[in-house]
Backbone as CSV, one residue per row, in Angstrom:
resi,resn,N_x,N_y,N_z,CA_x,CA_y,CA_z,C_x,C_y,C_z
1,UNK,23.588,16.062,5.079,23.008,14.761,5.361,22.666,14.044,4.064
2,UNK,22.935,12.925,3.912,22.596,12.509,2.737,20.946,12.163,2.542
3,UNK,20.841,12.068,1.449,19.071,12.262,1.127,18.558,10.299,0.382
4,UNK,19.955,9.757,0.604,19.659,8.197,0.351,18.149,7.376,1.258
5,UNK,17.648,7.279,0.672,16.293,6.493,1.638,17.020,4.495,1.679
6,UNK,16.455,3.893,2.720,16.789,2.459,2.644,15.079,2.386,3.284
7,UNK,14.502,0.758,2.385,13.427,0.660,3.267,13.591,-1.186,3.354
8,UNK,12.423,-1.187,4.486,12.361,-2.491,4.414,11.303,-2.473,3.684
9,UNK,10.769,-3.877,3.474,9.711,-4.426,1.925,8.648,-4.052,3.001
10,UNK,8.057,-3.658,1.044,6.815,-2.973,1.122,5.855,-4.000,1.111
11,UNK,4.888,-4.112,1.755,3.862,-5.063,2.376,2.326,-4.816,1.572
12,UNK,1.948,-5.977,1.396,0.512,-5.654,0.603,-0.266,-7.038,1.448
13,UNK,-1.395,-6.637,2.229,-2.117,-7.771,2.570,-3.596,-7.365,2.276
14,UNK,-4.602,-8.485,2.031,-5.763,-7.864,2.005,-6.924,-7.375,3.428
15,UNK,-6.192,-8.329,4.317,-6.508,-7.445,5.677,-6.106,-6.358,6.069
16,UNK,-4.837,-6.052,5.883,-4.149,-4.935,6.669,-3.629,-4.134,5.648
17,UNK,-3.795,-3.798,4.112,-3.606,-3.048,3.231,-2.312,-2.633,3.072
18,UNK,-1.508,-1.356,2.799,-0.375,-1.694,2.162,0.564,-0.443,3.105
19,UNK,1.353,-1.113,3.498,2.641,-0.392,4.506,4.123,-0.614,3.915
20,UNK,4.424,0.771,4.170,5.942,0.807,3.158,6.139,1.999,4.272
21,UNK,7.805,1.158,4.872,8.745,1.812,5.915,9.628,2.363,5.154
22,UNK,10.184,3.769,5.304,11.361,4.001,5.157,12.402,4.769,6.111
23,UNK,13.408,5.169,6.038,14.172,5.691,6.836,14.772,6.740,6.027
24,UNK,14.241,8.481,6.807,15.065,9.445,5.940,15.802,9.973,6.564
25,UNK,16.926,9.823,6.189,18.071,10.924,7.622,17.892,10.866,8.660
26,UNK,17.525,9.346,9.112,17.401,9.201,10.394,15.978,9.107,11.225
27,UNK,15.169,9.644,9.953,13.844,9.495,10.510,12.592,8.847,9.950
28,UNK,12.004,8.068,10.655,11.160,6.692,10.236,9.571,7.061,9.312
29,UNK,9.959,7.249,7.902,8.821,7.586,7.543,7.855,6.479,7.094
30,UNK,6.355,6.143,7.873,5.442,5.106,7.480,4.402,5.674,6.229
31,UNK,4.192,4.949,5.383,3.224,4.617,4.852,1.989,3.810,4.780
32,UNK,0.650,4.239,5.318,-0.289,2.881,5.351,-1.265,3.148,4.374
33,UNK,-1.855,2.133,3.851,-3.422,2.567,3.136,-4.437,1.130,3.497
34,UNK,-5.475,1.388,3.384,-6.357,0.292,3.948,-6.967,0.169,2.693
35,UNK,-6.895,-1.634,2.579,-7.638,-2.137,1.208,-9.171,-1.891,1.578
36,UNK,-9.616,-1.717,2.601,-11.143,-2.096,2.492,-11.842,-0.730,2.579
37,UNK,-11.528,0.935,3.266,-11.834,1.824,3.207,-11.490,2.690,2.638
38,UNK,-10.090,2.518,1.834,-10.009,3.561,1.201,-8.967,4.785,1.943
39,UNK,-8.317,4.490,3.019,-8.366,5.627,4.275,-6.676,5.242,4.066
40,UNK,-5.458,6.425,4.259,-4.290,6.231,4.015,-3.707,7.251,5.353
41,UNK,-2.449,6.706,5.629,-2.099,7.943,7.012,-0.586,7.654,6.448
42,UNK,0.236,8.887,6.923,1.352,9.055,6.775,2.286,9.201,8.199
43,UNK,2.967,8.561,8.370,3.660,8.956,9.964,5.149,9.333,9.899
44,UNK,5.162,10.621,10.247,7.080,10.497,10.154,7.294,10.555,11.853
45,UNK,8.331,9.758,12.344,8.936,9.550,13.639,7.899,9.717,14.210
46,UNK,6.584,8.425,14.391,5.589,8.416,14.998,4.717,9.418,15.051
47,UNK,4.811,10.432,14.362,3.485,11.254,14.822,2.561,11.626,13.212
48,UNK,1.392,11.392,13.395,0.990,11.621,12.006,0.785,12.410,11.485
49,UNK,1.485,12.364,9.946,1.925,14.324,9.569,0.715,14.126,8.144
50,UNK,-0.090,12.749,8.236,-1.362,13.429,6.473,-2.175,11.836,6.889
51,UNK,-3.401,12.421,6.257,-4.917,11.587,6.669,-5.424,11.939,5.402
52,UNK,-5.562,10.492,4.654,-6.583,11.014,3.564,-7.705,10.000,3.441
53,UNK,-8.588,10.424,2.971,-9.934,9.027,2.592,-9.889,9.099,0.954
54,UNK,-9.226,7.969,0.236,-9.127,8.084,-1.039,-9.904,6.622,-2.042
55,UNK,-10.391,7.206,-2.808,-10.853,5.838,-3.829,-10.070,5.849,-4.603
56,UNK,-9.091,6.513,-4.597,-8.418,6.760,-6.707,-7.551,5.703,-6.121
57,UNK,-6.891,5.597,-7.509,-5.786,4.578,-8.050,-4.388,5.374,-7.219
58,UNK,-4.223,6.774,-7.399,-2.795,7.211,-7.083,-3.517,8.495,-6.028
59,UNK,-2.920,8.702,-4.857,-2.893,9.722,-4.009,-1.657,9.980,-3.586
60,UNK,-1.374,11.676,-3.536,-0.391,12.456,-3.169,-0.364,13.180,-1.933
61,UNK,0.518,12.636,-0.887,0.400,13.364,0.515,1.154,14.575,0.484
62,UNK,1.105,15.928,0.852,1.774,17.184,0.907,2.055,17.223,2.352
63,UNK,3.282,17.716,2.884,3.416,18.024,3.772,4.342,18.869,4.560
64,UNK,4.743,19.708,5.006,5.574,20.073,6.372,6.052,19.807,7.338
65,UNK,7.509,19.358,7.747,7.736,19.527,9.239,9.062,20.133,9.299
66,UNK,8.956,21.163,10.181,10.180,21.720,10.651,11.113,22.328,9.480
67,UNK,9.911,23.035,8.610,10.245,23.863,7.455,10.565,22.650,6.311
68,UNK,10.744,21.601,6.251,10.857,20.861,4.945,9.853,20.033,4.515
69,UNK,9.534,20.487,2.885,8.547,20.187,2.598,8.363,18.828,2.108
70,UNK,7.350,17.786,2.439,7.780,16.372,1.878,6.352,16.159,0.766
71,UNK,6.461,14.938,0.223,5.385,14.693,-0.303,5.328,12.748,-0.972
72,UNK,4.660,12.426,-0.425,4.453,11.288,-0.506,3.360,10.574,-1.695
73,UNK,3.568,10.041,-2.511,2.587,9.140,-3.313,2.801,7.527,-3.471
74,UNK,0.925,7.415,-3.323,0.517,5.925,-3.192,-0.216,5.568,-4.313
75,UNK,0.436,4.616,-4.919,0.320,4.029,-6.271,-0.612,3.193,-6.832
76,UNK,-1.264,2.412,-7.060,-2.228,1.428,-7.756,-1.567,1.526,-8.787
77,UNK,0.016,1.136,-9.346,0.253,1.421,-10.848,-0.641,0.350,-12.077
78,UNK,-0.955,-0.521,-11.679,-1.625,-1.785,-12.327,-2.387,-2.461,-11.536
79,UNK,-3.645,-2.504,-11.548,-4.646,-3.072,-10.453,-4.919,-4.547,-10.822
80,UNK,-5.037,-4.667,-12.226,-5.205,-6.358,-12.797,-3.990,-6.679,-12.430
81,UNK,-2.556,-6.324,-11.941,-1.383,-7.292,-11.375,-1.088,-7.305,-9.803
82,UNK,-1.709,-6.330,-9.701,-1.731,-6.271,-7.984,-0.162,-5.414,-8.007
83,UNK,-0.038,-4.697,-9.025,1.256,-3.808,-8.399,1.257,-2.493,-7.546
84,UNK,1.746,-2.310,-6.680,1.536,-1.040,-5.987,3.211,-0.294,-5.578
85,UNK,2.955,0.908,-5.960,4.348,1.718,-5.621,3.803,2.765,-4.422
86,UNK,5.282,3.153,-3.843,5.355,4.557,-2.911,6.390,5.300,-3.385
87,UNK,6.604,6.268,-3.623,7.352,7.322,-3.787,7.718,8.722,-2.959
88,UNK,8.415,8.692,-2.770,8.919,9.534,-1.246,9.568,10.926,-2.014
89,UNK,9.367,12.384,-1.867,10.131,13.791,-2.330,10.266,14.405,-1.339
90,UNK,11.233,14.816,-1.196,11.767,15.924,-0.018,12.433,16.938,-0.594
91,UNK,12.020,18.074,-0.349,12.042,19.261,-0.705,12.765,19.591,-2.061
92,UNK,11.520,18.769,-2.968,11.547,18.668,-4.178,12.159,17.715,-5.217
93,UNK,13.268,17.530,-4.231,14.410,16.230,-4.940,13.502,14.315,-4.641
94,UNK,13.388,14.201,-5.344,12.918,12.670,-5.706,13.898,11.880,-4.590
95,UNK,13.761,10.695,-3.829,14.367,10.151,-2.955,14.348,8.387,-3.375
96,UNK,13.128,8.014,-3.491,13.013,6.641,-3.393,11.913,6.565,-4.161
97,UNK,11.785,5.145,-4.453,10.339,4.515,-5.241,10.417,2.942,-4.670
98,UNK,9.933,2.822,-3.872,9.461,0.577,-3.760,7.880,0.448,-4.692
99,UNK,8.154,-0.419,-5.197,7.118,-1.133,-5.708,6.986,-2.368,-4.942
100,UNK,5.713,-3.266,-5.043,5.158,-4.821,-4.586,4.383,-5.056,-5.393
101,UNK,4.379,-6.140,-5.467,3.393,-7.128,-6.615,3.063,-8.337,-5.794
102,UNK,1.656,-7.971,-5.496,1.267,-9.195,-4.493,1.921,-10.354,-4.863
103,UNK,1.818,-10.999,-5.780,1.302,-12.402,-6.428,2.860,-12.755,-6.682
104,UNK,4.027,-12.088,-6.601,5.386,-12.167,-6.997,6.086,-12.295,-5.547
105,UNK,7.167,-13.185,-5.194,8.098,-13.364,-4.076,9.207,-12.199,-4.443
106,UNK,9.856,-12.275,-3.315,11.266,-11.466,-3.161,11.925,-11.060,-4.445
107,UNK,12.227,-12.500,-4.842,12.705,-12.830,-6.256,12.204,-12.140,-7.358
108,UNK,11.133,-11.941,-7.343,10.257,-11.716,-8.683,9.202,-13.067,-9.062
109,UNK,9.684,-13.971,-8.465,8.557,-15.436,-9.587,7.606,-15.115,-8.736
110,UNK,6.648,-15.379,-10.084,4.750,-15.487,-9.736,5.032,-16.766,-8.702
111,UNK,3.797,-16.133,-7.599,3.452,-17.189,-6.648,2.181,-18.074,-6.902
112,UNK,1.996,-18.803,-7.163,1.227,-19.343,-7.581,0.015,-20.172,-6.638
113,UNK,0.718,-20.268,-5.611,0.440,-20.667,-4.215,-0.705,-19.563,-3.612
114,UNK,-0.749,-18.125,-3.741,-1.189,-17.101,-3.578,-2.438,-17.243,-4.741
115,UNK,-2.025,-17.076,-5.552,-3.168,-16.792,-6.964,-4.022,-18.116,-6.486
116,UNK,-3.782,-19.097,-6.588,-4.729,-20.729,-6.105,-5.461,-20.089,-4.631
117,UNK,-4.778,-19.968,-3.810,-5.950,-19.228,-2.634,-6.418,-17.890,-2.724
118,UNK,-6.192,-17.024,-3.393,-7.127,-16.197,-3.760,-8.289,-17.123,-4.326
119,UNK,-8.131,-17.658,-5.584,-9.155,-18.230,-6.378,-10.084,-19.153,-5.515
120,UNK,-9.479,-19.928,-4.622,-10.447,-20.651,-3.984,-11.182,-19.907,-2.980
121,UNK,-10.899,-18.900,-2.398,-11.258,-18.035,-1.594,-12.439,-17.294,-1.872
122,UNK,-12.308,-16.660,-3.060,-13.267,-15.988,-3.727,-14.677,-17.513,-4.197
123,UNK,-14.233,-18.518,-4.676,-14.994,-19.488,-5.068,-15.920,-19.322,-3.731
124,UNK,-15.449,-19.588,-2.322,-15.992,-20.395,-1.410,-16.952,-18.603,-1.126
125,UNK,-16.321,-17.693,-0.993,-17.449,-17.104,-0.742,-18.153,-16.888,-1.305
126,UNK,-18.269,-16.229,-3.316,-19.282,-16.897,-3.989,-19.857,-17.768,-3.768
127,UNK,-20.123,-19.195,-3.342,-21.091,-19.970,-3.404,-21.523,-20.191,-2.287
128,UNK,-21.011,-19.640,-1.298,-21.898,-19.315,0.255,-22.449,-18.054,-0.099
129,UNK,-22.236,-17.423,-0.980,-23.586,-15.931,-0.879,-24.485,-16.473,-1.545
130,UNK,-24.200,-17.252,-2.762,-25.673,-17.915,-3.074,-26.344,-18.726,-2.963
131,UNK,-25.541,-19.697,-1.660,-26.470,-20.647,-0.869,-27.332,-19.535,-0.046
132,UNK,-27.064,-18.628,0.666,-27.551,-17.953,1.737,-28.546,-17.162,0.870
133,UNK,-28.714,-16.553,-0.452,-29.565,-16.015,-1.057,-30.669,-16.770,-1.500
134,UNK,-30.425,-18.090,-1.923,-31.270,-19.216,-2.067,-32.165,-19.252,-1.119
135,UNK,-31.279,-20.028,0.547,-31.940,-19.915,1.556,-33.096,-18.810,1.714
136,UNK,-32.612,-17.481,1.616,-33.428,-16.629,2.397,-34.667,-15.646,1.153
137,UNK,-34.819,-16.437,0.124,-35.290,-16.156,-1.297,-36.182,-17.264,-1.712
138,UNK,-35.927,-18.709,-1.313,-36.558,-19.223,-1.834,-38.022,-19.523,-1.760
């Protein structure tokens, strides 16, 4: 069987954190991690084969099924660019790597459109926490 991975794009949102599909020999391996807890699950052909609760930058999933050993890692390679990789090993041999860069399209060009609503985003809730601290302080 060949050991070629194909995925579709790897996804980074700040609600729904970062999901990277792939397909190994036929079988659908997910990647999720959640931006806000910390909490990552691994699913091959729907059933979940690793659960971790992680703060670090890079976590490594180990695993088993049906005697082959896999192992999965989730990346933070650069946190000031918003880059994030997955890297997929099956029974030892290296398979795939996707990277995403929030702030970058398909293409590669900076979005700029993205970086401007982040920034205003962050503005507006900064200055509603310190209206509301005012309020309830003054």
């Amino acid at each position: 069987m060949s050991q070629e991975i194909t995925n579709k794009p790897l996804s980074v949102s700040v609600l729904n954190g970062v999901t990277a599909h792939f397909n190994i020999d036929g079988q659908e391996l997910i990647v999720w991690g959640s931006s806000w807890t910390g909490m990552e699950k691994v699913w091959l052909d729907g059933k979940l084969v690793s659960k971790k609760l992680s703060l670090r930058f890079k976590t490594v999933h180990t695993f088993c099924v049906d005697g082959v050993d896999y192992e999965v890692e989730l990346d933070i390679t650069k946190a000031y660019k918003s880059d994030v990789s997955v890297s997929v090993v099956k029974d030892g041999a290296h398979l795939k790597t996707v990277t995403f860069n929030y702030y970058r399209d398909e293409n590669g060009k900076f979005d700029w459109k993205k970086l401007a609503t982040g920034l205003l985003a962050g503005a507006a809730v900064g200055f509603s926490g310190v209206m509301i601290f005012e309020l309830l302080f003054k």
